[in-house]
N, C-alpha and C positions, 0 to 999 in steps of 0.2 A: 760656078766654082765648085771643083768637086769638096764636101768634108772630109777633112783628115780623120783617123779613128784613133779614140781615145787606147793611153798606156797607162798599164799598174803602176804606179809610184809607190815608193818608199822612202822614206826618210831618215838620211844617212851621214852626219856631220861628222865629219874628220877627227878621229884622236890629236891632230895639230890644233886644229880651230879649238877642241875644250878647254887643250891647254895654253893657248895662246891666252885665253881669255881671261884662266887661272890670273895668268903672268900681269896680266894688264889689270887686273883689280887688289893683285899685290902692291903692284907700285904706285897707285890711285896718290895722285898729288890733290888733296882737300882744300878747299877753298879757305880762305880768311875768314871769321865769325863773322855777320854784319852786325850791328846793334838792332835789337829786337827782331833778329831771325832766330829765333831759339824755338820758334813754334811755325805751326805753317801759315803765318799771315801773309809773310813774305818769300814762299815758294817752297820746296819740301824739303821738311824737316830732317834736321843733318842725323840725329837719334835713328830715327825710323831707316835713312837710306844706310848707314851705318850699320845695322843691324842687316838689313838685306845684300848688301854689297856683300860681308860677310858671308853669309850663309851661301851667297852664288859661289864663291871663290873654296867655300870648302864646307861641306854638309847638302848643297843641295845634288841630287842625282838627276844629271839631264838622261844618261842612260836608260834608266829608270820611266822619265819622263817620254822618252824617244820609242819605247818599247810601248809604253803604253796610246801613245797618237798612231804608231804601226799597225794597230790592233783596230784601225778602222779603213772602210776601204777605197783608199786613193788613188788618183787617177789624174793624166796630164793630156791636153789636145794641145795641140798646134794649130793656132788661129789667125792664119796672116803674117806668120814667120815668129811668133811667140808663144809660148807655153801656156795656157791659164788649167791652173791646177783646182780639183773639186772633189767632194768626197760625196760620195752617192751612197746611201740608205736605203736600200729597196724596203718599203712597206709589207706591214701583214695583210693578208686577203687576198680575197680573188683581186679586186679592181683596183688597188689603189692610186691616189691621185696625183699626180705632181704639182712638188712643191719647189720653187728655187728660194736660200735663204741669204740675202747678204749683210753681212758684216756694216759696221762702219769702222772709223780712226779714236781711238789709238787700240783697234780690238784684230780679230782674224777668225778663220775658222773657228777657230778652236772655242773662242765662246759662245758659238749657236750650238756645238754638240749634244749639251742636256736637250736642247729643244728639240734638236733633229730625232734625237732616239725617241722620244717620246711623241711626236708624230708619226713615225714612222709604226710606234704600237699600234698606232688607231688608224692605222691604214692609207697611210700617206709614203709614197715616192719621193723622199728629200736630198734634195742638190743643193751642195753649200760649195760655193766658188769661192776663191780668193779676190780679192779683188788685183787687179793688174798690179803687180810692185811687190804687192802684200805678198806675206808665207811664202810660197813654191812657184805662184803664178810669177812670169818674167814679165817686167814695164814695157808699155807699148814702145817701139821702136822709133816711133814719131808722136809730136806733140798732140793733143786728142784735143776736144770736149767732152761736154757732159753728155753728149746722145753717144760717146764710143764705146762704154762698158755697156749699157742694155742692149744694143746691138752684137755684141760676143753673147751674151747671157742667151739673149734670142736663139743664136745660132746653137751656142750649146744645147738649150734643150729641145729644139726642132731637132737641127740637122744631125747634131752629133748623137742626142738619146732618144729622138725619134718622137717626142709628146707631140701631140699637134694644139695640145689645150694644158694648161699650166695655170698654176698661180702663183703669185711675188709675197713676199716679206720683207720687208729690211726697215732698219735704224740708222740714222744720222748718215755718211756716207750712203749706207744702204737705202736708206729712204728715196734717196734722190734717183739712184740705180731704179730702184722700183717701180717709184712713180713715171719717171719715162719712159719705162721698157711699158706701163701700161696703157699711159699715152701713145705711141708709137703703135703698139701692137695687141689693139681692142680687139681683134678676130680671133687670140689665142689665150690673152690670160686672162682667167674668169673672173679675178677679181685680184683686189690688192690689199694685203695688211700692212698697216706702218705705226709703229710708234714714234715718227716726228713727220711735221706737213711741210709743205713745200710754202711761197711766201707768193699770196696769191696777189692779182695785180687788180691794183683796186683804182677806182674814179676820184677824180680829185671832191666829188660832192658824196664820197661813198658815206654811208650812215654806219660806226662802230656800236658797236651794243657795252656796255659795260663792262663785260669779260671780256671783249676784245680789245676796248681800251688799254685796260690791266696787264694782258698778254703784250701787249706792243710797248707798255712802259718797261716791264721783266725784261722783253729781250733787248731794250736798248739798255736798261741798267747792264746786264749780264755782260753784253760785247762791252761797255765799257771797260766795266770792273775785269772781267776773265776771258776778252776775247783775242788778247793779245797773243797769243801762241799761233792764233788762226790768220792772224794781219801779217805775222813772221812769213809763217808756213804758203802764205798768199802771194808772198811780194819778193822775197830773199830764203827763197827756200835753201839754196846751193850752200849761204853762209852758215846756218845752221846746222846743217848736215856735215859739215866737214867735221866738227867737234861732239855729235852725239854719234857718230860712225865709227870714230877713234877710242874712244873715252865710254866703255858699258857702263864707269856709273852714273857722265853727264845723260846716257840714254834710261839708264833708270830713272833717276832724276825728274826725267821731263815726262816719261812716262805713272809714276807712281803718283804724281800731285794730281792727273786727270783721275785716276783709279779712285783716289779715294777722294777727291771730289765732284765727280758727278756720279758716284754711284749714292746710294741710300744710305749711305755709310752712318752718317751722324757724327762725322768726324772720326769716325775711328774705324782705320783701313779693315784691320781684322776682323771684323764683321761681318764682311763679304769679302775677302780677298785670303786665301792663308798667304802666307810667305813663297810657298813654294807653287801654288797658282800665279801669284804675282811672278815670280822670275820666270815660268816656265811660256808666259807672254811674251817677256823682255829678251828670252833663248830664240823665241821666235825671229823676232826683230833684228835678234843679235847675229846668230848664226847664219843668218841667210843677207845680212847688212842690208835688210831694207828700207831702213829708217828714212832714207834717201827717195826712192820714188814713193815711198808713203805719201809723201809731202804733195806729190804730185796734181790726187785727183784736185784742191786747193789753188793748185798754181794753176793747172790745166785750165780750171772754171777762171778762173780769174784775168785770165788771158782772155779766154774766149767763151765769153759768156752765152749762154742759152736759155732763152725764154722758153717756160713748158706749158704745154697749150692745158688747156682744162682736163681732165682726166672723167674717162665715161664708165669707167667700169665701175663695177661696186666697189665699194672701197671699206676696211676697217680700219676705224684707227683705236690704239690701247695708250694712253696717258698715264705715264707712274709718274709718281709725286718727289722722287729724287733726280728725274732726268733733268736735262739744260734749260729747255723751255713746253708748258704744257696747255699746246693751244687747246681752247674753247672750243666745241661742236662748230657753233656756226664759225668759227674762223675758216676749220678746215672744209667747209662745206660750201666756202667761195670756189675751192679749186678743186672739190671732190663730189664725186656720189657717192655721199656717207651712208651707209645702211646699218655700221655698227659703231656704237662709241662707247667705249671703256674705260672709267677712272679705278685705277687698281686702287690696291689700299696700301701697297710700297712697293719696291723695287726704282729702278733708277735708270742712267742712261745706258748702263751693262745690264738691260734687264733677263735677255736670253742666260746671262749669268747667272745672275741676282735672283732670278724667280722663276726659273723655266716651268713650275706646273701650271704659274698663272700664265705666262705667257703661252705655252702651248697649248692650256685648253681653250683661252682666248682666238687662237689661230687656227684650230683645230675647228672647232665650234662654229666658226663662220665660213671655212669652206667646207666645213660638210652643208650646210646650205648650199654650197654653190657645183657639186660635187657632177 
């Protein structure tokens, strides 16, 4: 199959679309108070989305915002009769290395940017893709699983930019993208960083250590208590979608209560998030209506699940202490060749957000060992 060759992209939203948007958050029909939803116990707080709904409909500049994403430099292949869109960072120096960086949900490009620039100082080739659905990349055409995104990633940085040796990054969706593109394809990526592990497949006589006990109560408390967005998004993605596709501030909404809780926040968005970071996520989603195959990689996996075989390559993993769940060494060392393990001192499940020095020099730092 021959490769297609990659095009300039720009990013270019319609004077209708801004103002349509306008229009649609003027006429925002508010929900009924519930008793003791006044605060975020029972989903996000009306004060806070009130405040940002605001500011989108009049003070915040997507312009502004659009001008300044242009300012990096984007690019679209055609992969199988679909778009997947990526912004390529050529590194400083003679050699630099490649890196491909992905995203996970409810994030996009745009939050690995601190990180990519700042590998790219120290001499790294960074590819940050969209994921299929996600920002500019168009949803696969047909229903996938988990082994169809690392297989396009593959191609993109073999066929289409020509690496024959790479190395993977990614969080939460991107984790999973990662660790199978590294499984799959041990001949070309040197090694893998991740800050979340994949859920390794254990013996019914298997021996937990302590910390893995601990880790495995967390995530079942967690999916209890917060994992219901992910059971939606798993099972009746379509019904959901119709009313955060319509309605910017039901898609605020469902996007703002993950922002500021699973980042480091301590409860208070502003800490890591300004207002106009936040909506300029939500323009993302909004503008391009992709809230809808977001859902997808969830449903896709869920349908057709994929066991991922053991992963040989070196592996790093980074653990911050505000993300979802923060396996143990030996957790991830069931289904990995751990050769680096990092407990930050914060940041969260937006950590390419939240801390890109720590995380870049973390990433940094372990492929130049592998260089």
């Amino acid at each position: 199959m021959n490769a297609s060759e990659s095009r300039p992209f720009t990013i270019a939203v319609p004077d209708g679309d801004v103002a349509d948007l306008r229009r649609r958050l003027a006429a925002t029909r508010w929900p009924q108070p519930i008793p003791g939803g006044e605060t975020w116990e029972l989903g996000t707080e009306e004060t806070t989305l009130r405040r940002l709904a605001g500011r989108w409909g009049d003070g915040y500049d997507w312009r502004a915002a659009e001008r300044a994403l242009n300012a990096l430099p984007h690019f679209v292949v055609d992969l199988d009769g679909a778009d997947v869109h990526y912004v390529h960072l050529r590194g400083a120096g003679d050699a630099p290395f490649p890196l491909v960086l992905t995203h996970g949900w409810p994030g996009s490009f745009f939050e690995l940017m601190g990180v990519a620039r700042r590998l790219a100082a120290r001499s790294f080739d960074v590819v940050v893709p969209s994921l299929p659905g996600f920002g500019f990349s168009a949803q696969r055409p047909e229903r996938t699983d988990p082994w169809s995104t690392p297989e396009l990633w593959h191609r993109l940085m073999t066929e289409i930019l020509g690496y024959e040796r790479y190395g993977a990054h990614g969080g939460d969706l991107g984790a999973g993208v990662s660790t199978r593109l590294a499984a799959r394809h041990p001949e070309a990526v040197a090694g893998v960083h991740l800050t979340a592990v994949g859920q390794p497949e254990l013996d019914e006589d298997a021996v937990l250590s302590e910390a893995e006990r601990e880790y495995v109560e967390h995530v079942a408390r967690w999916n209890r208590d917060e994992g219901a967005y992910m059971h939606q998004q798993q099972t009746r993605p379509v019904t959901l979608a119709y009313g955060l596709s319509d309605s910017p501030v039901g898609l605020l909404g469902w996007l703002v209560e993950k922002y500021r809780a699973w980042s480091d926040s301590h409860g208070d968005l502003g800490s890591r998030f300004s207002d106009d970071d936040v909506l300029t996520w939500a323009s993302l989603y909004w503008y391009g209506n992709t809230i809808a195959p977001s859902f997808r990689p969830y449903n896709d996996a869920y349908a057709n699940p994929a066991p991922t075989p053991r992963v040989t390559v070196p592996t790093a993993v980074a653990v911050f202490p505000g993300d979802l769940s923060r396996p143990p060494r030996e957790w991830a060392e069931r289904r990995y060749a751990v050769q680096r393990y990092t407990v930050m001192p914060r940041g969260g499940h937006f950590a390419a957000w939240e801390e890109p020095d720590l995380l870049a020099e973390d990433v940094g730092a372990f492929f130049d060992e592998l260089r």
